[in-house]
LUMVEX-541047 format. One line per field, with one value per residue (C-alpha): residue number from 1; residue in one letter; x negated, y negated, z. Coordinates in steps of 0.05 Angstrom, whole numbers, plus 5000, padded with zeros to 4 digits. Example, Ala and Ser with C-alpha at 12.3 -4.5 7.8 and 13.67 -1.06 7.14 Angstrom:
2
i <- c(1, 2)
aa <- c(A, S)
east <- c(4754, 4727)
north <- c(5090, 5021)
up <- c(5156, 5143)
END
This chain:
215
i <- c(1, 2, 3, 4, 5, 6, 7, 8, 9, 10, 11, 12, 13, 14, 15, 16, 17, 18, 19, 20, 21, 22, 23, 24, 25, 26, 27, 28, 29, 30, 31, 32, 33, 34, 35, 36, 37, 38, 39, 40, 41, 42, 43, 44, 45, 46, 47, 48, 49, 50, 51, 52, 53, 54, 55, 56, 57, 58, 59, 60, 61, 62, 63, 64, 65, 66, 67, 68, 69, 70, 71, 72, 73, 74, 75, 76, 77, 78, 79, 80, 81, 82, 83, 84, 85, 86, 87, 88, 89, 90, 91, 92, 93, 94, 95, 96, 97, 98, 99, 100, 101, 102, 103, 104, 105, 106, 107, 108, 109, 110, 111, 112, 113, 114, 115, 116, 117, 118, 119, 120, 121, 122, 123, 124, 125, 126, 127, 128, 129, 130, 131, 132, 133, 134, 135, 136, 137, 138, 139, 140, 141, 142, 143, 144, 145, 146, 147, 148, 149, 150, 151, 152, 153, 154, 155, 156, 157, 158, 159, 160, 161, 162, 163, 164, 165, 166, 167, 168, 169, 170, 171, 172, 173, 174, 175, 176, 177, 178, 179, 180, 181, 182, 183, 184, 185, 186, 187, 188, 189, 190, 191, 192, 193, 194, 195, 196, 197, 198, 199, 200, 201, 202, 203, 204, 205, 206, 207, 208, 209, 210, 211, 212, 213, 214, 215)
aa <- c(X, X, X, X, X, X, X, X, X, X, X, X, X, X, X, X, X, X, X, X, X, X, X, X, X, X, X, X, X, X, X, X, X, X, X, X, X, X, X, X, X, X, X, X, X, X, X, X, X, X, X, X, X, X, X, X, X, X, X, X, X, X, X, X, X, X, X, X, X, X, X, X, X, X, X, X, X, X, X, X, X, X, X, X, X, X, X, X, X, X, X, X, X, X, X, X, X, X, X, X, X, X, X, X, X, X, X, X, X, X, X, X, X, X, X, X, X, X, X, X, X, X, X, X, X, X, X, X, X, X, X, X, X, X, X, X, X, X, X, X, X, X, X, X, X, X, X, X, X, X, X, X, X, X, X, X, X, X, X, X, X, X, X, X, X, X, X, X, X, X, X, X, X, X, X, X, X, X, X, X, X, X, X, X, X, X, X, X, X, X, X, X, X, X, X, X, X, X, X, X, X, X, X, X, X, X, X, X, X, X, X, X, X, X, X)
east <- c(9320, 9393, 9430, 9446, 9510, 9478, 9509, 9478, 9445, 9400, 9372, 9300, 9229, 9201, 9140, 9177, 9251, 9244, 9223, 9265, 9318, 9317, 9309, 9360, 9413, 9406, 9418, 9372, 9346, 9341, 9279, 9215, 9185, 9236, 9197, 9125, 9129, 9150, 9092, 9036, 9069, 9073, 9152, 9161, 9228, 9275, 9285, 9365, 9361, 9348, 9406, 9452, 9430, 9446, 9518, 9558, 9618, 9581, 9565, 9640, 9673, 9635, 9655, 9730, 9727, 9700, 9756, 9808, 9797, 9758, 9734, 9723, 9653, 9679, 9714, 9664, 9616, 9660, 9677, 9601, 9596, 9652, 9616, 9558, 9589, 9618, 9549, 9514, 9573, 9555, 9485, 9495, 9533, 9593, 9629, 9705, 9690, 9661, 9713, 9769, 9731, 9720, 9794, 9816, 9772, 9806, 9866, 9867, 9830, 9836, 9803, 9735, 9684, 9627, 9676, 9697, 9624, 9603, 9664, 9647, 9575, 9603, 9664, 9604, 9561, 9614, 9629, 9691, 9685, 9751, 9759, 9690, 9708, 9769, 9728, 9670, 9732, 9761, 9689, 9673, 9741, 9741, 9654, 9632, 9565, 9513, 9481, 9546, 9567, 9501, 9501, 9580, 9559, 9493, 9529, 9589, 9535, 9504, 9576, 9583, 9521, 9540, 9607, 9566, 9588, 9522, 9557, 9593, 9527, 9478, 9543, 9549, 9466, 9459, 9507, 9481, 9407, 9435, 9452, 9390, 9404, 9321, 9350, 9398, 9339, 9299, 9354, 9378, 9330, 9323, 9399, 9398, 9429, 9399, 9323, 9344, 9365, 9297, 9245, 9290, 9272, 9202, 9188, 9211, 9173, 9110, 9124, 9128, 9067, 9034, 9079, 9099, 9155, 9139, 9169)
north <- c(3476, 3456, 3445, 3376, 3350, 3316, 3346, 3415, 3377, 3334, 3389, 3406, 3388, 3326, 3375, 3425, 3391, 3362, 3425, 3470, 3436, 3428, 3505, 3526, 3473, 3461, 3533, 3530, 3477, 3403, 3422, 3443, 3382, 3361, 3406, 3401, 3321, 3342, 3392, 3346, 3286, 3246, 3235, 3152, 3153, 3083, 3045, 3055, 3031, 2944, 2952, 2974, 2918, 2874, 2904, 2861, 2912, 2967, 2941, 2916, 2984, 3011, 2960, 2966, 3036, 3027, 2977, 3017, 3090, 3074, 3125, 3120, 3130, 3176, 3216, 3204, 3251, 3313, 3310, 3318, 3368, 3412, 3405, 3429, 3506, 3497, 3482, 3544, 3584, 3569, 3577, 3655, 3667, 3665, 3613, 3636, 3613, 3548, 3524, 3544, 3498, 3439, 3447, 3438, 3381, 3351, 3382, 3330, 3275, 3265, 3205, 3239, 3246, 3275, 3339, 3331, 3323, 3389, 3428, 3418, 3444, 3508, 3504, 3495, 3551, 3600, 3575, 3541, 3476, 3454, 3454, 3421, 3370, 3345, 3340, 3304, 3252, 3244, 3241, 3182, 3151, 3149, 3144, 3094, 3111, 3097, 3168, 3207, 3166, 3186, 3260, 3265, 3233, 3277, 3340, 3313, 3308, 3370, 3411, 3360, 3382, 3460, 3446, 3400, 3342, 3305, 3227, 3253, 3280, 3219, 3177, 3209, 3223, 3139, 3122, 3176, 3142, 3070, 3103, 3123, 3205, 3220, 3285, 3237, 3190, 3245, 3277, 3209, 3195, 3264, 3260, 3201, 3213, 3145, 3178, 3246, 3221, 3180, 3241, 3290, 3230, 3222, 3299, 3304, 3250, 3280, 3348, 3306, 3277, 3345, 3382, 3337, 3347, 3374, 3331)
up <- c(9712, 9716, 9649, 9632, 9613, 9549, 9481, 9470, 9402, 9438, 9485, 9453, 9477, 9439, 9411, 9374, 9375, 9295, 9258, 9299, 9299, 9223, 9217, 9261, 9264, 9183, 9169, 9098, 9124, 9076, 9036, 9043, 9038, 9100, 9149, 9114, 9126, 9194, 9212, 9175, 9211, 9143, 9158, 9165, 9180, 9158, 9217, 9221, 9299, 9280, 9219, 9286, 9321, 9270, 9245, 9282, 9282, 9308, 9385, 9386, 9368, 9439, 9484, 9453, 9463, 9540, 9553, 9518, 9547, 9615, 9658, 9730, 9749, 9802, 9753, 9699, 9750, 9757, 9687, 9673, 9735, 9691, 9626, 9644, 9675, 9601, 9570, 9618, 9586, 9518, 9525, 9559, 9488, 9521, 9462, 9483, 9552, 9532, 9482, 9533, 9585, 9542, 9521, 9601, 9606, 9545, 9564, 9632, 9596, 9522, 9518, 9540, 9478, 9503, 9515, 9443, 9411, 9455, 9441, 9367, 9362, 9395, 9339, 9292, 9314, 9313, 9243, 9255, 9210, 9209, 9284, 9298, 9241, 9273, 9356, 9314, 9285, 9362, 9386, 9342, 9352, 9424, 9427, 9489, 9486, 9432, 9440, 9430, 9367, 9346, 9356, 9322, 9263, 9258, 9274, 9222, 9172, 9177, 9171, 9101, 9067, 9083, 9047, 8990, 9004, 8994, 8998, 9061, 9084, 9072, 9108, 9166, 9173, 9163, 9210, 9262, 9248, 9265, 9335, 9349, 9327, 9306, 9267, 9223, 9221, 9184, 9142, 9120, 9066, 9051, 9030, 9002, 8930, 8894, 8919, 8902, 8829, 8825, 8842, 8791, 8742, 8770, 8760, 8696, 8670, 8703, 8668, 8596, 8612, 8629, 8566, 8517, 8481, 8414, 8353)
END
């Protein structure tokens, strides 16, 4: 099978894709009630995809981005041709070789975010934060596709909750939902900090009712 140019995120099998990738790509993973609604298949994820279709900013910042930093299609196709010996590179462990790739794709065309969104999972795996931060920021800025903007914010959220930063987390996993990311589209509630503060309260009124508090 020939590697695909698609982000490196997106690159699972439909049948095992949700659980694994919330095992491997979430480190700790979200909770264990995360991947347990995933196995049972109890998960009803919010539907992020019709609150995109109706944010009337959201379509406009594509098709400014697609007249702004327009790619020939002719181009377009080698650029994909070179990110996929970078992908093949990455995936034979070879992450030195794969950065240094993406960087002469960027290098010639800086405009190109599907180089940037790539680059930065491979920044991310090899634990560099900081550096996949700042490709997920020029990936989003410079975004002409739906799917990419998706996949930056998802992979933006996941680096935010390993640093704690659970509002940048359940941000960046929303917005990645309302592009269509299905990871982001489970984490999102998961992260969301108004249900998290609701079960804590929810639980501990459960345990007074079980062991009442004595007077």
């Amino acid at each position: 099978m020939q590697p695909s140019s698609e982000p490196i995120l997106s690159r699972c099998s439909n049948t095992t894709r949700d659980a694994k990738l919330v095992d491997v790509l979430f480190s700790s993973a979200l909770d264990g009630e995360f991947v347990r609604d995933q196995l049972t298949g109890t998960f009803k994820p919010h539907d992020y995809t019709n609150e995109a279709s109706s944010s009337s900013n959201m379509p406009s910042i594509i098709d400014s981005n697609k007249a702004k930093y327009k790619i020939p299609e002719e181009v377009k196709a080698r650029l994909k041709a070179l990110e996929r010996q970078a992908i093949r590179a990455a995936e034979a462990g070879n992450s030195g070789k794969a950065i240094a790739m993406f960087s002469e794709i960027l290098s010639d065309h800086p405009n190109y975010s599907s180089a940037f969104n790539n680059r930065a999972q491979v920044h991310r795996l090899m634990g560099n934060s900081s550096e996949a931060l700042r490709d997920l920021d020029r990936a989003i800025e410079y975004a002409q596709e739906k799917r990419v903007l998706g996949q930056a914010y998802t992979q933006k959220a996941i680096i935010l909750r390993s640093k704690g930063d659970q509002d940048g987390a359940y941000y960046n996993f929303s917005m990645g939902a309302r592009f269509g990311n299905e990871v982001a589209a489970m984490a999102a509630p998961k992260e969301n900090p108004y249900a998290k503060l609701c079960g804590k309260m929810v639980s501990e009124a459960m345990r007074q009712l079980v062991v009442p508090n004595k007077q």
